[in-house]
N, C-alpha and C positions, 0 to 999 in steps of 0.2 A: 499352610499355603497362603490363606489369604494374610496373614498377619507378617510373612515375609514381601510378600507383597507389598501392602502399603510402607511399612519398612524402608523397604528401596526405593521407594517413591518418593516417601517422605526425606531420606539421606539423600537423592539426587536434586530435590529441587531447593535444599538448603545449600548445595554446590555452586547452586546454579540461580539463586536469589535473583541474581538484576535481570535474567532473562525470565523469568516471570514474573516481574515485577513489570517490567515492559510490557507484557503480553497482560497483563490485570488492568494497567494503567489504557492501553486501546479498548477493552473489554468493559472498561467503567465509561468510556467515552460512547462506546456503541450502545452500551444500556441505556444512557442517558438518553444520544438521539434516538431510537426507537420508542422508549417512553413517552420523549416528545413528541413524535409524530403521532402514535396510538391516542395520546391524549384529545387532539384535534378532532381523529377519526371516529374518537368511539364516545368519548364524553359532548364533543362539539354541540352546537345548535344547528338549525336550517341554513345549510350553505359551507358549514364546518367540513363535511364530511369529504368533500373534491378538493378540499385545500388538506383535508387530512391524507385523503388516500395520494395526493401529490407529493404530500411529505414523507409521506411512510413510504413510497417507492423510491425517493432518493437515499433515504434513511438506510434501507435494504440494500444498495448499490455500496453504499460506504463502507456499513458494517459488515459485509460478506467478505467485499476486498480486501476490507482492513482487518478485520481475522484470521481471513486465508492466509494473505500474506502477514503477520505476525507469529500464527500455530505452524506454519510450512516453514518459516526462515528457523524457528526453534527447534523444530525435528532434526531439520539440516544440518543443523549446529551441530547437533547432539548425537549423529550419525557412529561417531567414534567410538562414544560410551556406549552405544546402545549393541554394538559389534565387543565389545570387552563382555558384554554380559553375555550377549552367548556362546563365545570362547570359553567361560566358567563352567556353563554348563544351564544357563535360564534356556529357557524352550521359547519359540516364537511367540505361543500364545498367552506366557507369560509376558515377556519385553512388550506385547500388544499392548496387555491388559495394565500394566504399569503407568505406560505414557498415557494413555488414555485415561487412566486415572489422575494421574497429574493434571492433565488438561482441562477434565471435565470440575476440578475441584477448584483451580485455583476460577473458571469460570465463574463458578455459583458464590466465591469471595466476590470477585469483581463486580457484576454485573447489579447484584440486589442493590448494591449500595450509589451504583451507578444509575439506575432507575432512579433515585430517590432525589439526584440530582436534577433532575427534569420539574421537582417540584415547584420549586420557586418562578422557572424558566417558562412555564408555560402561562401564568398568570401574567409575567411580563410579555411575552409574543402575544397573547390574546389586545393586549393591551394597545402593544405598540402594533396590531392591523387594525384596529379600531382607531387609532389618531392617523393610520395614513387612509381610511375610509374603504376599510374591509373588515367589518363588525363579526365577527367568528362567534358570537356567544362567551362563555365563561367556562372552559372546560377545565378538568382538575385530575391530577395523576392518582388514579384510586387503585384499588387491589387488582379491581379486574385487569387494568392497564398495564399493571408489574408485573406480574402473573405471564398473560403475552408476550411483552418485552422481554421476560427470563428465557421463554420456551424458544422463539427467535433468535438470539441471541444462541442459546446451547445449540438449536442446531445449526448455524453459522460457522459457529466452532469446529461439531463434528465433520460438517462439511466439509472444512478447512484441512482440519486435519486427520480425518479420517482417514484418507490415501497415503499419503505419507507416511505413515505410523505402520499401514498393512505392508506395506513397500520395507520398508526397515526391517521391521520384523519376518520376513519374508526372505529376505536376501543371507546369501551366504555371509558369515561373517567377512573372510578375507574383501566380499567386492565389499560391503558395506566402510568397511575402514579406507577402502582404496577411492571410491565415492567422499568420503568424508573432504579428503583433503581438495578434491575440487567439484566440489557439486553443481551439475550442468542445470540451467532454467529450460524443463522439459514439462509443459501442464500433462496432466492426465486424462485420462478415457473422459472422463464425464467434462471436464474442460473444455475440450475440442469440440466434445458431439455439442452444449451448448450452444458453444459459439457458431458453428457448421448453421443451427438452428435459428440461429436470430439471425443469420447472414441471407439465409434462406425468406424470412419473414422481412428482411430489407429490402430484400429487390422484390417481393409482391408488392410491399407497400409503395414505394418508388413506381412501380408500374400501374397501379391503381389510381381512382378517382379521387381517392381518399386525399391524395397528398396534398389536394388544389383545399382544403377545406381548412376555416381557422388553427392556428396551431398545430397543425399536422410538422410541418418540417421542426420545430422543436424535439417531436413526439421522434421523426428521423434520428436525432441526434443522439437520443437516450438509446434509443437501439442501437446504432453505432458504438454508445462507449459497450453497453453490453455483450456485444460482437465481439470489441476488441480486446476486452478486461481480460477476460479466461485465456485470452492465446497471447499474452504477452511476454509469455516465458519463451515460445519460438518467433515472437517477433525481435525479442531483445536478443537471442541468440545471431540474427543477422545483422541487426542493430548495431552489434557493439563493436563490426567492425569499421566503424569512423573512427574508433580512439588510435588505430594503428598513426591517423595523423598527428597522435599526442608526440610521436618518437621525434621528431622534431626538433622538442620544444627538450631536450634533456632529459638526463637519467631520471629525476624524477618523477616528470609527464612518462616515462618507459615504462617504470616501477608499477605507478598508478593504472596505465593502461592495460598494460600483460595482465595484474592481478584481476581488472573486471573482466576482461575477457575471458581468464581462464576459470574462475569463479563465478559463473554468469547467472547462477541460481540468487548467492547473496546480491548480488550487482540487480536482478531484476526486482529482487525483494524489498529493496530500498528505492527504487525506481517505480515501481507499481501504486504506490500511497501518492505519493507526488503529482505521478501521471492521472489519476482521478480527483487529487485537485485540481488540476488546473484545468482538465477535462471539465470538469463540471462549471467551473464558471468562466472559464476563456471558450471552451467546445461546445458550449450551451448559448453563453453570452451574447459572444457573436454571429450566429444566425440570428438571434432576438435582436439583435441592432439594425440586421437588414430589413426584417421583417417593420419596425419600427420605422424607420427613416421611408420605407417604399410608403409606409401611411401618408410620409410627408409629418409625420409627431418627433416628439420627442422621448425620451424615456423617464418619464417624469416620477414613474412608477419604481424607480430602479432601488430606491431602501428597502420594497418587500422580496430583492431576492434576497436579503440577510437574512430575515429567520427564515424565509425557506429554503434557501442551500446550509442552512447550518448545519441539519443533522445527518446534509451528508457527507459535509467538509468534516467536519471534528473528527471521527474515526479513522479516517488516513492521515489526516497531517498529526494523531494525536503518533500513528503505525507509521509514519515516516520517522518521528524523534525517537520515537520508543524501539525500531529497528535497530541503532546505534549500539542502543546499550547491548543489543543482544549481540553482536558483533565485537563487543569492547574485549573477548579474550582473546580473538582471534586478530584483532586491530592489536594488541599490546605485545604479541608472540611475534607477528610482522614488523614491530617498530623494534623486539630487541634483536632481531635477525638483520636489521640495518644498521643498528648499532654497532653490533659485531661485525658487520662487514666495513665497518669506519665512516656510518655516515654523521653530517651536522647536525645541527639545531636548523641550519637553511633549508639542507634537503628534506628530514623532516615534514616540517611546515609545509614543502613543494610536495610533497607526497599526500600531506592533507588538501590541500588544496584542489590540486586534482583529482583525485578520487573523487572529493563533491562537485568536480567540473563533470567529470563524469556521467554523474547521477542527475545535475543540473539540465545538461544538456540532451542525453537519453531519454530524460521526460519530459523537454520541448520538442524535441524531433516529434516523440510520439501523438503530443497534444495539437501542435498543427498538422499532422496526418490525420487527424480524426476533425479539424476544426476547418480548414479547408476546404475541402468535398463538402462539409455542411453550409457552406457559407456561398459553396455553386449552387448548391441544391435550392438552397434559398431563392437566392438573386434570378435561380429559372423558373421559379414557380412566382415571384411574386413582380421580379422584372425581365420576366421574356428570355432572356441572356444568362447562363450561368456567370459570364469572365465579363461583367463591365466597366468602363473604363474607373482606376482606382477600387478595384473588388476589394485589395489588400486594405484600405481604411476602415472597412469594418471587422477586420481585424479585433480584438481588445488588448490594444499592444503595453498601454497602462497596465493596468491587471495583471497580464502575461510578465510582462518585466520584474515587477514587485513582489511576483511569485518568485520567479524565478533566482532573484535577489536574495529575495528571504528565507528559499531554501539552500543556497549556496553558504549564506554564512549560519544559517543552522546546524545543518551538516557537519561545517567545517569547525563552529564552533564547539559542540557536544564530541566531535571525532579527538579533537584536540584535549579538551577534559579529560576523556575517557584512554586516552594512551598516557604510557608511563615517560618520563624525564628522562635526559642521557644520564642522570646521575643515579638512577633505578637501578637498584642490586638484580642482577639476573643478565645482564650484556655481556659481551662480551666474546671470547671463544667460545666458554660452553655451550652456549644460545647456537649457535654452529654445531652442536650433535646432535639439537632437537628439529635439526630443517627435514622438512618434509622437501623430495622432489620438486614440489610446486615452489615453494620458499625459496628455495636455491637460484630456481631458475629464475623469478622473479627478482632477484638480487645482485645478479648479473652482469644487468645494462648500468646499475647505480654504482656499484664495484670497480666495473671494468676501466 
């Protein structure tokens, strides 16, 4: 038993290389920044340890996110295979224990090696707060530190994707296959109650004395994204109805539309990494601008948010690029299903293009809904007024743009990589008796 086990474990993730390869690639990013926060925290000097535990709590933000959404978008994927295995005759708690296996193995590749990265990196951050006159001491990525960062990290993972995996393995084969071909962005039990829970602990904090006190509406904005991370899979389910104004713009803006909206689980999955980028330093940023400028200062201090939003940036934008690849069969089976249906090299390119409009724009809607409110919040606590005159200039419309820039042509550039050529053997009519419902329908509007 067990040796048929790993067996199919083993044959499915040599199937399936670039989607764990993806998922090892955010998993050495998350190792990394966890190592580096722990190291601050644990090895630090006098005064290390509040810049540590600030770091490790952004660290935990990125790497939860960027896990979940990289171990959930892989299950999703994988929805079809895991519905053929027990058509065969594998047992649920077989198909559990399989993925689960895979998960937990390609983790303990990834991460060890991913900690070890942190080495170098922390001798330079200690370095570079002592020349901008925040002396951290000399801390150093030791056993005890990797050790932590491993154990963190697995259960991130499990977290991630433990529901998923129960969910799969649980489900009738036929819905499972039927699921496959459009999987809905629906969080789970423990998602929701989270988020219900810090929603809860916003509004005490907001009604409290606490709020008037240094740093506090910062402290607001971290529990805002926290609120909003878990439940983005039903926010982006109402979200994604603005792409309907893509129809518009042509078959291809149609194309690109239908498929997010009707696959709203991958559409959120790739939206989720991005959204706590920019979250973190556009949703963050900008309260600390108001809070700044009511001093009547400037932000003079503004190079130590580099290493301390790194270790919570690197994990999603490593699970925004890395989302791609894990998309690239299902992105290549879509491109010869429009081939077949006679489309160009133009349409193409328009169908890449929007899709990352898509994904661009889904996670600025999201990031000024959460940057906004913070930025009343601010202005009422520190200038009397939530809404005064010019609120929007503190804004971080720089940043926001360059993100959002940078993730458009990332997207679009890795998306285009990762699909095959009109001259790809496999177009054609045939490609026409592998459509799924969803495919077809999808194909339609660029057809028609």
């Amino acid at each position: 038993m067990v040796s048929a086990i790993l067996t199919t474990a083993w044959s499915d993730v040599r199937a399936t290389r670039y989607s764990w390869f993806a998922v090892a690639v955010t998993l050495a990013a998350a190792g990394a920044a966890t190592a580096y926060s722990l190291a601050f925290l644990i090895d630090g000097e006098q005064g290390a340890a509040e810049v540590g535990g600030t770091l490790l709590g952004f660290a935990l933000i990125g790497t939860v996110c960027a896990t979940t959404s990289i171990t959930g978008l892989v299950v999703n994927e994988r929805r079809r295979t895991y519905a053929r295995w027990k058509l065969v005759g594998m047992s649920g708690a077989a198909a559990f224990t399989v993925v689960m296996v895979q998960v937990l193995t390609v983790t303990m590749i990834a991460v060890v090696p991913g900690t070890l990265l942190a080495c170098p990196l922390v001798p330079w951050a200690a370095g570079y707060f002592a020349v901008q006159g925040a002396p951290l001491g000399d801390p150093d990525v030791g056993l005890d530190v990797i050790v932590i960062a491993v154990a963190i990290c697995m259960g991130a993972v499990v977290l991630g994707s433990v529901g998923k995996v129960l969910a799969v393995s649980r489900v009738r084969p036929v819905a499972a296959l039927r699921t496959a071909v459009a999987p809905t962005a629906r969080p789970g039990i423990l998602a929701t109650a989270w988020s219900l829970m810090m929603a809860v602990a916003l509004v005490m904090f907001l009604t409290s004395d606490e709020i008037h006190e240094e740093g506090a509406v910062l402290g607001v904005q971290v529990i805002v994204l926290l609120t909003v991370l878990p439940v983005t899979g039903w926010l982006s389910l109402a979200l994604l109805h603005w792409t309907r104004l893509l129809h518009i713009f042509g078959p291809s803006a149609r194309v690109a539309a239908g498929g997010s909206r009707i696959r709203s689980a991958f559409t959120n999955a790739q939206v989720l990494p991005w959204f706590l980028l920019a979250g973190l330093i556009v949703g963050i940023g900008s309260p600390m601008m108001v809070l700044v400028r009511a001093d009547g200062a400037e932000l003079t201090g503004a190079e130590l948010l580099v290493p301390m939003l790194a270790p919570a940036v690197i994990p999603p934008l490593a699970a925004g690029i890395a989302s791609i690849l894990v998309l690239s069969p299902r992105m290549r089976t879509d491109v010869r299903v429009l081939i077949g249906a006679g489309a160009g090299r133009r349409h193409l390119l328009g169908v890449i293009g929007w899709e990352s409009l898509v994904v661009v724009v889904s996670a600025g809607m999201l990031t000024l809904a959460v940057t906004v409110p913070g930025i009343a919040v601010a202005n009422a606590v520190y200038r009397g007024e939530p809404w005064p005159p010019n609120w929007w200039t503190d804004i971080l419309w720089v940043p926001f743009g360059v993100i959002a820039g940078a993730m458009w042509l990332l997207i679009s550039a890795v998306s285009f990589l990762m699909r095959p050529t009109l001259h790809e053997k496999g177009g054609g009519a045939s490609s026409r008796h592998r459509l799924s419902p969803l495919n077809s329908r999808a194909v339609l509007p660029h057809s028609g």
